[in-house]
C-alpha positions as CSV (number, residue, x, y, z in Angstrom):
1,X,72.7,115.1,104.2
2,X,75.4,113.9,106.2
3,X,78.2,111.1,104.1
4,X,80.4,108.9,106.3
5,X,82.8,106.6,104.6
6,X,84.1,104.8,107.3
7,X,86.9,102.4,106.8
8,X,86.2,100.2,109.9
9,X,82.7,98.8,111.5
10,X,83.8,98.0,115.1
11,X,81.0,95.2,115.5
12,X,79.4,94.9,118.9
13,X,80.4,92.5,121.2
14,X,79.3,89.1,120.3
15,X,78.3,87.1,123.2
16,X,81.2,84.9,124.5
17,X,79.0,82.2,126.0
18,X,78.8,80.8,122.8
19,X,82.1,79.0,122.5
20,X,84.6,78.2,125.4
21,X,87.3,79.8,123.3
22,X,85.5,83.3,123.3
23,X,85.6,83.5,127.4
24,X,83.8,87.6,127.6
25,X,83.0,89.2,124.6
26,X,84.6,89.7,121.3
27,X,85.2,93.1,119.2
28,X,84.9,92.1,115.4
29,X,86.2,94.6,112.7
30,X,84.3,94.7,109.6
31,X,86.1,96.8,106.7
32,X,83.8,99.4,105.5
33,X,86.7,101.3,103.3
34,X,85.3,102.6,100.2
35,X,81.7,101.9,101.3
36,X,79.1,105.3,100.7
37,X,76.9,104.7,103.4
38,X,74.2,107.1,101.6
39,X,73.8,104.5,99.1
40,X,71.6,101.5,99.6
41,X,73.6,98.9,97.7
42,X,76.9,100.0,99.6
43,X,74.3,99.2,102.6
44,X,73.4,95.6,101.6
45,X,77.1,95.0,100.9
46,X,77.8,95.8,104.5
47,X,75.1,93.9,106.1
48,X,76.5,90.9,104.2
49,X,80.2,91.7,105.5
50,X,78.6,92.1,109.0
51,X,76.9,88.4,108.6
52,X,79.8,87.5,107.4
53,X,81.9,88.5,110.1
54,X,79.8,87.4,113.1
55,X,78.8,84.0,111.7
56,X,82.9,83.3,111.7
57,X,83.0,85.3,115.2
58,X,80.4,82.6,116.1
59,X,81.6,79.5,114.8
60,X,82.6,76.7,116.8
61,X,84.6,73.9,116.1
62,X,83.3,70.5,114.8
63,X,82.8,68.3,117.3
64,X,81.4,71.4,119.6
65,X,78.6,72.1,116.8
66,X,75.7,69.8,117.6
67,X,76.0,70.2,121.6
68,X,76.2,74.2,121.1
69,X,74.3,75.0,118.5
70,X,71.6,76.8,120.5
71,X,74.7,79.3,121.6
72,X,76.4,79.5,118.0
73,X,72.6,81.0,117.3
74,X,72.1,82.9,119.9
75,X,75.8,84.3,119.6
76,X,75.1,85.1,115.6
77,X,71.6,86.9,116.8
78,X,73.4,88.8,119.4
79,X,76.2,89.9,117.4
80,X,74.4,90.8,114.3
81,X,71.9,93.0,116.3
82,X,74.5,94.8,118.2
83,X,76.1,95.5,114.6
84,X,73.1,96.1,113.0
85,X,72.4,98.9,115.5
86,X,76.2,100.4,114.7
87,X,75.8,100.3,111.1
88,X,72.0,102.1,111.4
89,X,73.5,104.8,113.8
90,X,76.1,105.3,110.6
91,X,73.6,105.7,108.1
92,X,72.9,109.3,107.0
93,X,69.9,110.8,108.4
94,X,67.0,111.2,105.7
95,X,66.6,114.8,104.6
C-alpha cells in the first residue's frame, strides 16, 4: 500500500466568475502536513480543511452576497470538486 503525507493540497482552480475580485481562476493551498492519507479520519479532516478553504476562496463581500449568490455556489461546487478529485487521486490505492 502506497502512504503519502503530503504537506500541501494545491486545490483546483476555483472558478473566478464568482466574484469580481477573482478575475481567472484561483490556486488555494490547503495544508495537509502531518495528515496519513491511508487513514480515514486524517481523510475527513481534510475534506473539512478543503470546505474550509474554498468556501473562503468563494466568499464575497457583503453587499455582493444576495446579487451573487448563485456564483458564490457555483464557485464552492466547482472548487470543492476539483479538490475533491486531487485529494481522491492522493489517497492510497486499496490493496
Amino acid at each position: 500500500m502506497r502512504k503519502f503525507i503530503l504537506p500541501l493540497l494545491a486545490a483546483a482552480a476555483v472558478a473566478g466568475a464568482a466574484s469580481p475580485a477573482l478575475a481567472g481562476e484561483v490556486t488555494i493551498r490547503v495544508r495537509m502536513a502531518g495528515l496519513d492519507l491511508s487513514n480515514p479520519s486524517a481523510v475527513d479532516t481534510a475534506k473539512d480543511r478543503i470546505d474550509t478553504a474554498v468556501s473562503r476562496a468563494c466568499r464575497m463581500p457583503a453587499m455582493f452576497r444576495f446579487y451573487g449568490k448563485q456564483a458564490v455556489d457555483d464557485c464552492v461546487a466547482d472548487g470543492k470538486a476539483k479538490a475533491m478529485n486531487e485529494l481522491e487521486a492522493m489517497l492510497p490505492a486499496a490493496d
